[in-house]
PAMARDO-231192 format. One record per residue: residue number from 1; x, y, z of N, C-alpha, C, O, CB in turn. Coordinates in pm, whole numbers, plus 50000, padded with zeros to 5 digits. Glycine has a CB too. Example, Ala and Ser with C-alpha at 12.3 -4.5 7.8 and 13.67 -1.06 7.14 Angstrom:
REM residues 2
+-----+-------+-------+-------+-------+-------+-------+-------+-------+-------+-------+-------+-------+-------+-------+-------+
:  nr :    nX :    nY :    nZ :   caX :   caY :   caZ :    cX :    cY :    cZ :    oX :    oY :    oZ :   cbX :   cbY :   cbZ :
+-----+-------+-------+-------+-------+-------+-------+-------+-------+-------+-------+-------+-------+-------+-------+-------+
:   1 : 51319 : 49431 : 50780 : 51230 : 49550 : 50780 : 51320 : 49670 : 50780 : 51424 : 49668 : 50846 : 51131 : 49553 : 50905 :
:   2 : 51285 : 49775 : 50708 : 51367 : 49894 : 50714 : 51290 : 50003 : 50787 : 51341 : 50114 : 50804 : 51408 : 49940 : 50572 :
+-----+-------+-------+-------+-------+-------+-------+-------+-------+-------+-------+-------+-------+-------+-------+-------+
This chain:
REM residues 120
+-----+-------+-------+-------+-------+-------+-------+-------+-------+-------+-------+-------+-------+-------+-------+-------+
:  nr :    nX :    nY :    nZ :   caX :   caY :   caZ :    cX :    cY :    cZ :    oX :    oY :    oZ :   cbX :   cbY :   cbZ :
+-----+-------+-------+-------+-------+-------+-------+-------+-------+-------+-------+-------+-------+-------+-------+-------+
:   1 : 45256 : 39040 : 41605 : 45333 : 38979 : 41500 : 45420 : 39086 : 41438 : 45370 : 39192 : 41398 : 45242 : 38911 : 41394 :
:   2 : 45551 : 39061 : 41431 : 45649 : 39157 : 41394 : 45696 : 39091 : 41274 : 45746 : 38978 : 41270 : 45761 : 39190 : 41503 :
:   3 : 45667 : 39202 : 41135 : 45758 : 39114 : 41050 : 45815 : 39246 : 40953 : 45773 : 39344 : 40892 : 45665 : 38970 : 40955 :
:   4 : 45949 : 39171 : 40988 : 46084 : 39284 : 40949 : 46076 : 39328 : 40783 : 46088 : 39262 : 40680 : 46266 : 39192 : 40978 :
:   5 : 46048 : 39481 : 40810 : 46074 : 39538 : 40672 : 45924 : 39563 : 40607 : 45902 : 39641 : 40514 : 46171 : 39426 : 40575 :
:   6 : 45831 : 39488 : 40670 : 45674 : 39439 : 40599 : 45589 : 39600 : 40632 : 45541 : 39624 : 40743 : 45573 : 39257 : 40713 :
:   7 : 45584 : 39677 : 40540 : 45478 : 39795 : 40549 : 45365 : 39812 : 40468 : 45357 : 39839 : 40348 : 45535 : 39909 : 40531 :
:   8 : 45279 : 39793 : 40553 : 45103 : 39781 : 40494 : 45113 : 39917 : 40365 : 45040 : 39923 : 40266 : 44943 : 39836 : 40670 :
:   9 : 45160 : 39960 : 40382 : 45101 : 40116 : 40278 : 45217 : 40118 : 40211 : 45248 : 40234 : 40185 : 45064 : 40296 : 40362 :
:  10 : 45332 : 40001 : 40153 : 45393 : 39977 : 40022 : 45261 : 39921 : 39899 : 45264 : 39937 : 39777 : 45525 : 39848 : 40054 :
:  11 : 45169 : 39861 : 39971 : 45128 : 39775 : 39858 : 44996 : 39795 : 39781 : 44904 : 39847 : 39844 : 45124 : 39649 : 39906 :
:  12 : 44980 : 39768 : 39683 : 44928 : 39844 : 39543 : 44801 : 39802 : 39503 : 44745 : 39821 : 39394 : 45020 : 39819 : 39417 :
:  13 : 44749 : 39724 : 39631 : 44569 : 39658 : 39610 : 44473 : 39717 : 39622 : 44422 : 39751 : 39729 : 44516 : 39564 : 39691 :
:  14 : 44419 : 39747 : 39479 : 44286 : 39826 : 39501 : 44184 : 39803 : 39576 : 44118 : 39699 : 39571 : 44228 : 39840 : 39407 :
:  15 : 44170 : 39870 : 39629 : 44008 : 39869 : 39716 : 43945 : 39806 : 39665 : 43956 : 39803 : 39542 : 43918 : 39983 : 39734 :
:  16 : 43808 : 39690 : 39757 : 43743 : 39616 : 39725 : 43633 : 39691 : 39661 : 43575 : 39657 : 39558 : 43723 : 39537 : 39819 :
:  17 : 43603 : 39830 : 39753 : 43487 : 39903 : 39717 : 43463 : 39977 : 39543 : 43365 : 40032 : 39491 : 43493 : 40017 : 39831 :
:  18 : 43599 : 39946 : 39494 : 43589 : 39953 : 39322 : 43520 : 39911 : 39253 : 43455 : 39968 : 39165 : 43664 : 39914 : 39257 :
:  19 : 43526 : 39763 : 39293 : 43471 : 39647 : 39227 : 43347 : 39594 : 39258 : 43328 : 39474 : 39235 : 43549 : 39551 : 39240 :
:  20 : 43243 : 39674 : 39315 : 43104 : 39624 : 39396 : 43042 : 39572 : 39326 : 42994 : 39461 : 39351 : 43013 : 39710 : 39457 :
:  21 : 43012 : 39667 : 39158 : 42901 : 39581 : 39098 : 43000 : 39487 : 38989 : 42919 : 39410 : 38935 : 42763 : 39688 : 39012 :
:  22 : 43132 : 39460 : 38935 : 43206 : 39389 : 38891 : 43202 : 39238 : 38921 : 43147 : 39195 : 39022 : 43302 : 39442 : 38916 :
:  23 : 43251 : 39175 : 38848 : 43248 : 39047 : 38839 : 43358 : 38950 : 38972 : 43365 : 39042 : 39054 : 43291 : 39031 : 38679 :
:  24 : 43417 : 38868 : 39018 : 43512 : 38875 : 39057 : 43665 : 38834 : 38987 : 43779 : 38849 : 39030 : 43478 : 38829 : 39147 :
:  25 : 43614 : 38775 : 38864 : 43705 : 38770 : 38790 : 43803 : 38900 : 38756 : 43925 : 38902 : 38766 : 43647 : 38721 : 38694 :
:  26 : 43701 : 39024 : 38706 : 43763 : 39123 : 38706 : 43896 : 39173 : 38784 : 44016 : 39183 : 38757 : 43681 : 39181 : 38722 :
:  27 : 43805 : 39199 : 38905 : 43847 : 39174 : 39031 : 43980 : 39147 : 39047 : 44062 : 39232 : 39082 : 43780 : 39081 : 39082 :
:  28 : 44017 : 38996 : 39015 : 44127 : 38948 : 39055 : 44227 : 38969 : 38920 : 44346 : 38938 : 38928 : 44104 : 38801 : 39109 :
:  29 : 44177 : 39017 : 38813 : 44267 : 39042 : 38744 : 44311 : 39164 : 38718 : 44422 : 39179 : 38666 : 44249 : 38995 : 38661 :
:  30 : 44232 : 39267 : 38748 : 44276 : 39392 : 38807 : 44406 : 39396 : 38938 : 44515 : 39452 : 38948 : 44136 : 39449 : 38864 :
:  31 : 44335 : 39315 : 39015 : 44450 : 39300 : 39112 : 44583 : 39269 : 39102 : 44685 : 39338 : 39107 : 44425 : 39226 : 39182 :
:  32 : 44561 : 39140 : 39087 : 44699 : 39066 : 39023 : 44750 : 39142 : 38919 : 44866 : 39103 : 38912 : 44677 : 38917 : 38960 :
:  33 : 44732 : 39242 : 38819 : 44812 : 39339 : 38732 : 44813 : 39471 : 38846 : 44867 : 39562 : 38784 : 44725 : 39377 : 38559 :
:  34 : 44790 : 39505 : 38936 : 44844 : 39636 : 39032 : 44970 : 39530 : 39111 : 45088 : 39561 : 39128 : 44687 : 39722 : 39174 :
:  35 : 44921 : 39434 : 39141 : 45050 : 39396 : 39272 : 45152 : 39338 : 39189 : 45263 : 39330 : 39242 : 45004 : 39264 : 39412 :
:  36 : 45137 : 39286 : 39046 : 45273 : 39241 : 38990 : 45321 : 39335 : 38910 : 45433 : 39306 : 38867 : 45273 : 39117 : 38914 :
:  37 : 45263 : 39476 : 38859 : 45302 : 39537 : 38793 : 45279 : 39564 : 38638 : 45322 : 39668 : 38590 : 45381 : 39512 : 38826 :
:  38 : 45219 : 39479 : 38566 : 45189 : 39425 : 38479 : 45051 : 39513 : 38428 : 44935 : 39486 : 38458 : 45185 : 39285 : 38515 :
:  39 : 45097 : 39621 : 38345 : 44894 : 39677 : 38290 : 44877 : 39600 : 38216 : 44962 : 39521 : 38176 : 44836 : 39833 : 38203 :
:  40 : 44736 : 39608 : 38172 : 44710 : 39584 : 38066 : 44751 : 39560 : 37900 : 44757 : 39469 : 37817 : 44664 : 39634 : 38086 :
:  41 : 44772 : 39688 : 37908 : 44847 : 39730 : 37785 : 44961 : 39651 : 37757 : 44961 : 39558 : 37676 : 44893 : 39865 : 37793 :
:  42 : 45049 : 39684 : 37819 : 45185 : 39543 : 37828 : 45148 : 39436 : 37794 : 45178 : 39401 : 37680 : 45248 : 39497 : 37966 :
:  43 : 45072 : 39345 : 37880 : 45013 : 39207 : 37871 : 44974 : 39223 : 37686 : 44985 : 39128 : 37607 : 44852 : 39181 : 38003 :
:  44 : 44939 : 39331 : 37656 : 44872 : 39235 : 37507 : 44975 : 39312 : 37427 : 44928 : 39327 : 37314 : 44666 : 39259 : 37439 :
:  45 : 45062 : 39353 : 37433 : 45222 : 39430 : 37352 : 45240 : 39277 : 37362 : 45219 : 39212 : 37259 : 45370 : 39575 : 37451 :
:  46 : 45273 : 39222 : 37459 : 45353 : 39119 : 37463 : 45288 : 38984 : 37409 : 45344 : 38875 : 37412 : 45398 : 39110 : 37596 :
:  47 : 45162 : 39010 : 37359 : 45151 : 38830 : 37306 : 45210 : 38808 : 37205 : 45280 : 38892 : 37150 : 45013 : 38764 : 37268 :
:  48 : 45187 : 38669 : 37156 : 45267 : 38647 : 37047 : 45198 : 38675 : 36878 : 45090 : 38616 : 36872 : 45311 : 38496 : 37072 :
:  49 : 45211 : 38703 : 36825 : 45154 : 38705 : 36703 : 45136 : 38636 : 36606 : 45209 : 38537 : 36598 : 45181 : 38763 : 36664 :
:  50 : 45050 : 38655 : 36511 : 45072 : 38467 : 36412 : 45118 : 38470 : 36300 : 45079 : 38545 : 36210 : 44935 : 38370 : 36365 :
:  51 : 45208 : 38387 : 36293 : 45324 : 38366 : 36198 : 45228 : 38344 : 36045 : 45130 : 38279 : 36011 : 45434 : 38209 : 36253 :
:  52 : 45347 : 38464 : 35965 : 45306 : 38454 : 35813 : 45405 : 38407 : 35752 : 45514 : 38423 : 35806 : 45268 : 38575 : 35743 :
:  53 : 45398 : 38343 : 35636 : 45501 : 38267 : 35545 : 45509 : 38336 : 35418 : 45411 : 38314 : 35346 : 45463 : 38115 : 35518 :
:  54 : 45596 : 38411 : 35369 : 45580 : 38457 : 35264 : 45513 : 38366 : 35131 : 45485 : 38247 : 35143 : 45699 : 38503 : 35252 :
:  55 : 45493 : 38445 : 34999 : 45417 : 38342 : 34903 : 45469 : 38297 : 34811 : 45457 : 38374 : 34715 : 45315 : 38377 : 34846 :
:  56 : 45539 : 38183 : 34781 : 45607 : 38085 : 34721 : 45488 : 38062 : 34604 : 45365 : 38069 : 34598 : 45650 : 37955 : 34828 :
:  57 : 45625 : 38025 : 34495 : 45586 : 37977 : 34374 : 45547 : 37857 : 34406 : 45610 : 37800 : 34496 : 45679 : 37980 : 34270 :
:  58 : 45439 : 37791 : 34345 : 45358 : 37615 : 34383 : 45485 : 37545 : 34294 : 45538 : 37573 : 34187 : 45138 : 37567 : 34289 :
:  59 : 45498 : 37470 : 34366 : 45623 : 37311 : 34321 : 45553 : 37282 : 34188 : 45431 : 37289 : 34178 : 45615 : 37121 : 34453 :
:  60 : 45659 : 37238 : 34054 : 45622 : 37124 : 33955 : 45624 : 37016 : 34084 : 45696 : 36994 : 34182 : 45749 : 37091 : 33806 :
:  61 : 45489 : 36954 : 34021 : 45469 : 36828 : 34064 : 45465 : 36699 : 34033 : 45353 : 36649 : 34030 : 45405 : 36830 : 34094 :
:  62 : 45573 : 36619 : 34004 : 45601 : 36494 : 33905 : 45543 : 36382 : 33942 : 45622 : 36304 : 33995 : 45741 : 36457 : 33889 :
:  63 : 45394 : 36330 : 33932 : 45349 : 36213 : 33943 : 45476 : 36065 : 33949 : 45545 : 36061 : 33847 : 45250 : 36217 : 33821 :
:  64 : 45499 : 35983 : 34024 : 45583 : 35875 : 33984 : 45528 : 35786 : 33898 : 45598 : 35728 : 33815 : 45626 : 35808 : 34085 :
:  65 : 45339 : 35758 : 33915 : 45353 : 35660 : 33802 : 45305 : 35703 : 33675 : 45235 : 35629 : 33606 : 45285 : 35540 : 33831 :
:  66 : 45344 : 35837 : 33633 : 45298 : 35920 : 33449 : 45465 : 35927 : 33452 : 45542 : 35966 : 33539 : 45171 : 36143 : 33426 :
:  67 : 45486 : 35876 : 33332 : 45646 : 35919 : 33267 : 45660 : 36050 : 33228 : 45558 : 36096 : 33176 : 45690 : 35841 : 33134 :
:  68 : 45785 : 36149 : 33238 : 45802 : 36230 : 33221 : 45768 : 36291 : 33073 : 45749 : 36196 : 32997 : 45895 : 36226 : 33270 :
:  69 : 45755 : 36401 : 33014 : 45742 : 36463 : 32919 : 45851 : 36489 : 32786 : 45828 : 36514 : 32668 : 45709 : 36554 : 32978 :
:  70 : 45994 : 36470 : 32868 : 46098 : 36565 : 32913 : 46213 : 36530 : 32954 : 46211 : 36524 : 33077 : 46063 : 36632 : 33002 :
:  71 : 46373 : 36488 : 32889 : 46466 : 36480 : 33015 : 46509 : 36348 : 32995 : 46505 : 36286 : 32889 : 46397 : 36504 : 33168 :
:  72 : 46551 : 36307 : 33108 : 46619 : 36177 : 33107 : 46588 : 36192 : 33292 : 46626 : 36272 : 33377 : 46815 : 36167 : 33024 :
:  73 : 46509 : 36081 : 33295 : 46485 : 36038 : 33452 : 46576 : 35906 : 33525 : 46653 : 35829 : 33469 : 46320 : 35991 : 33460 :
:  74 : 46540 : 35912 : 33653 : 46584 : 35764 : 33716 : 46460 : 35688 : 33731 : 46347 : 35726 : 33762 : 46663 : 35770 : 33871 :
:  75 : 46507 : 35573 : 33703 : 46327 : 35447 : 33724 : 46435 : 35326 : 33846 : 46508 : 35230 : 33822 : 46242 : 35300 : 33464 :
:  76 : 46398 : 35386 : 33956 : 46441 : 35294 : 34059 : 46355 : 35221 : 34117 : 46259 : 35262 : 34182 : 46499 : 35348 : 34151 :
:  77 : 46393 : 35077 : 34089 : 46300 : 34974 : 34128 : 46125 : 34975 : 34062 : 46028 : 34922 : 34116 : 46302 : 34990 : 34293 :
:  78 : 46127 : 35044 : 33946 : 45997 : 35039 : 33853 : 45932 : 35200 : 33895 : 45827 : 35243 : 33848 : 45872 : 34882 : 33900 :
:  79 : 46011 : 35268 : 33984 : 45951 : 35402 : 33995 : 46021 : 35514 : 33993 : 46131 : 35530 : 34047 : 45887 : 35413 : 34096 :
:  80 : 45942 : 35617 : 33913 : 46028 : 35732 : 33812 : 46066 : 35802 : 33947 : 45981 : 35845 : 34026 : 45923 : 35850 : 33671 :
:  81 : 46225 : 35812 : 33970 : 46284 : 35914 : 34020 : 46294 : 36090 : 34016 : 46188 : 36154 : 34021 : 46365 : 35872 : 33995 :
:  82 : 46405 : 36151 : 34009 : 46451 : 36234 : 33998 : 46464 : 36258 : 33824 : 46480 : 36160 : 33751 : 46554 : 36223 : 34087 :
:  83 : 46457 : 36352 : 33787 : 46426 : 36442 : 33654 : 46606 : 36474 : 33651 : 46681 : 36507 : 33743 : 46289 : 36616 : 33681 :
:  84 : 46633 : 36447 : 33500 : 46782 : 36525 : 33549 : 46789 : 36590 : 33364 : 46726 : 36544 : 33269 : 46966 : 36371 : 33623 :
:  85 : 46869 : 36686 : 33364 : 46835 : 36742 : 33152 : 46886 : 36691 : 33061 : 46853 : 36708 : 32944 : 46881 : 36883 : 33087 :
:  86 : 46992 : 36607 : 33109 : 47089 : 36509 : 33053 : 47138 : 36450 : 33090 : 47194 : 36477 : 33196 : 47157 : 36522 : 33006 :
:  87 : 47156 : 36316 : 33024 : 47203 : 36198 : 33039 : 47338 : 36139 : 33101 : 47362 : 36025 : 33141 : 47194 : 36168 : 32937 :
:  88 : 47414 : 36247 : 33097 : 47511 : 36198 : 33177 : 47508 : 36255 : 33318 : 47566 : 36203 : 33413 : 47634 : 36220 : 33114 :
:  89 : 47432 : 36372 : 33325 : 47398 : 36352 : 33489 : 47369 : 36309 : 33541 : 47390 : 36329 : 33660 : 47359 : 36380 : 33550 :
:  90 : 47269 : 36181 : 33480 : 47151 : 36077 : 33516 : 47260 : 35968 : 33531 : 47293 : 35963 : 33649 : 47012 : 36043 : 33387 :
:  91 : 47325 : 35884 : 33459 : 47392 : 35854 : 33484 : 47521 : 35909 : 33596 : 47572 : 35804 : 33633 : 47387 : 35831 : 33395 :
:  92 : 47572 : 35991 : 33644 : 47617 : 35990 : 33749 : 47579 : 35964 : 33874 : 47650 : 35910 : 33959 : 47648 : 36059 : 33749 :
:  93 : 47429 : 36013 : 33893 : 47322 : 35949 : 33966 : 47294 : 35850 : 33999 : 47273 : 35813 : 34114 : 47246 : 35957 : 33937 :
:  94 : 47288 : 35776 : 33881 : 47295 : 35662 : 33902 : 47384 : 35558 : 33894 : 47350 : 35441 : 33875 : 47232 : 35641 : 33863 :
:  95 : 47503 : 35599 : 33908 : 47622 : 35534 : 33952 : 47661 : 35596 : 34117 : 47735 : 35525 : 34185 : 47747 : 35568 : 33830 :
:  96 : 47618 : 35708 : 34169 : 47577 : 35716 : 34303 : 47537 : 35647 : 34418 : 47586 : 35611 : 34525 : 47518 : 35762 : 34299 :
:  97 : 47412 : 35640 : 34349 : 47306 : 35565 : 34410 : 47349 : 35360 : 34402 : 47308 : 35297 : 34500 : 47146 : 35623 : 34304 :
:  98 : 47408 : 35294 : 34316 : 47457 : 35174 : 34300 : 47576 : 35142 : 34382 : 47614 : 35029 : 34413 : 47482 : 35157 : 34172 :
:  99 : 47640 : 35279 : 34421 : 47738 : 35206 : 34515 : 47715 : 35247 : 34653 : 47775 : 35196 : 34747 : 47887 : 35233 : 34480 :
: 100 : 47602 : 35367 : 34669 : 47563 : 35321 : 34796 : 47475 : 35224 : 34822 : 47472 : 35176 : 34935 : 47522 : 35407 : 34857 :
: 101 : 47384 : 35174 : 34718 : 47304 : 35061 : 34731 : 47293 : 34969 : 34654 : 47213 : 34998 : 34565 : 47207 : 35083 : 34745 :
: 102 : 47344 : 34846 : 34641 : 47416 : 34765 : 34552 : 47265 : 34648 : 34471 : 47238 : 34593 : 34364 : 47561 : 34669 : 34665 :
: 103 : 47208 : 34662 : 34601 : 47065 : 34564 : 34575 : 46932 : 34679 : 34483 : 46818 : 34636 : 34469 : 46985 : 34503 : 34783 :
: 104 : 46955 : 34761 : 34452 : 46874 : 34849 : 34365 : 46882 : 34830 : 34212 : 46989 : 34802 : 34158 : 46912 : 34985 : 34394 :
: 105 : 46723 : 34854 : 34118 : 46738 : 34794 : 34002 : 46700 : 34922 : 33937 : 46582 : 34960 : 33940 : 46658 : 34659 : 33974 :
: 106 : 46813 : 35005 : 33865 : 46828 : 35107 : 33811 : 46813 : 35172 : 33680 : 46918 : 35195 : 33620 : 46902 : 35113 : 33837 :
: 107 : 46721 : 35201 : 33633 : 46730 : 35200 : 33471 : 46720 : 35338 : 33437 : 46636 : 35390 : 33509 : 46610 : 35115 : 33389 :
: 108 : 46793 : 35452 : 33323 : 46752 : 35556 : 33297 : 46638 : 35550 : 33153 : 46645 : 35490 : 33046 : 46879 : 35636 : 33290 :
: 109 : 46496 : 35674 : 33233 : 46426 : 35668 : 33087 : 46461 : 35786 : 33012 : 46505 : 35890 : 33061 : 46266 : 35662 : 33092 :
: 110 : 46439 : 35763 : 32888 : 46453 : 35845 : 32816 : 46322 : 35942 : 32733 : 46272 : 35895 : 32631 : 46531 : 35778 : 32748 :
: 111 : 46281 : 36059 : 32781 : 46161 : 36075 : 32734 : 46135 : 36106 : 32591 : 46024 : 36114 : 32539 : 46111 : 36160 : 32804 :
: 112 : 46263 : 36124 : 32528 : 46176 : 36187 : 32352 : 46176 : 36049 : 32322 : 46066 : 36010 : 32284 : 46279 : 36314 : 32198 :
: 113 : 46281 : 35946 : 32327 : 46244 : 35818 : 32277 : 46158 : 35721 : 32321 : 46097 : 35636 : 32256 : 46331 : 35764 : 32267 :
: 114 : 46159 : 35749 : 32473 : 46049 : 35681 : 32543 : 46058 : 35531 : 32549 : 45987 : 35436 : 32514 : 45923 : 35716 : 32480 :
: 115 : 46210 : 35555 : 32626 : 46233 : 35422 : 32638 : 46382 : 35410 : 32751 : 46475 : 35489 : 32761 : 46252 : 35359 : 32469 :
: 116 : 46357 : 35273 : 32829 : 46425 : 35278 : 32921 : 46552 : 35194 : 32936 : 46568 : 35072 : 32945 : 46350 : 35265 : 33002 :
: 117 : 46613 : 35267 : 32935 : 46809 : 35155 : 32951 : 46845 : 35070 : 33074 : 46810 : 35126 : 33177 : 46973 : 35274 : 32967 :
: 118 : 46889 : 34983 : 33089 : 46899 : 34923 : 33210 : 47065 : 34951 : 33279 : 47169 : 34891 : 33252 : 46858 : 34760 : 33181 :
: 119 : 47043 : 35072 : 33384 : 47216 : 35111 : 33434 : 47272 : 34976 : 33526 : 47185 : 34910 : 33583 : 47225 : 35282 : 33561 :
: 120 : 47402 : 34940 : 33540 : 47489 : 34869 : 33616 : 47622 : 34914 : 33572 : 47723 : 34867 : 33624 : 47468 : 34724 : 33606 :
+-----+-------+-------+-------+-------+-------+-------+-------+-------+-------+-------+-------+-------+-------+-------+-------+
């Protein structure tokens, strides 16, 4: 059998007699890192590592059904929206929101008076 270019003593397989009292797992993974090139060392440079998230301030968290403290909110369709500091932002909001959605029932509350307006 002639095969062009093919020389027994290019290739990089350790002797079986290494591995006598070894496992064969070893074995083949010893191997397979001499014939692909690949040490050890490399293989674990290269895993991936586990992602950290830096540490964020915790969110205010606005219950929808406790009324705000605070502010002038949206109450869309009987549930407290978006927080806004004044009233005419709230109202822009909610003249926003009415002409992209015409079937919505919009009211701004008001928290020091504690009481809710009906927007259209």
């Amino acid at each position: 059998m002639d095969l062009i270019g093919f020389e027994p003593t290019n290739l990089k397989v350790p002797e079986f007699n290494q591995f006598k009292n070894r496992s064969i797992i070893e074995f083949s993974q010893h191997a397979s890192s001499a014939v692909l090139g690949y040490p050890k060392q490399r293989a674990q440079a290269n895993m991936k590592k586990p992602l950290t998230l830096p540490d964020e301030e915790p969110r205010k968290i606005q219950r929808a059904d406790v009324p705000p403290a605070e502010g002038f909110t949206l109450v869309v369709d009987g549930h407290f929206k978006t927080q806004y500091n004044d009233e005419a932002s709230a109202k822009t909001a909610a003249a926003e929101l009415l002409t992209k959605y015409k079937m919505l029932q919009i009211e701004i509350y008001d928290a020091a008076k504690r009481e809710r307006t009906r927007f259209s």
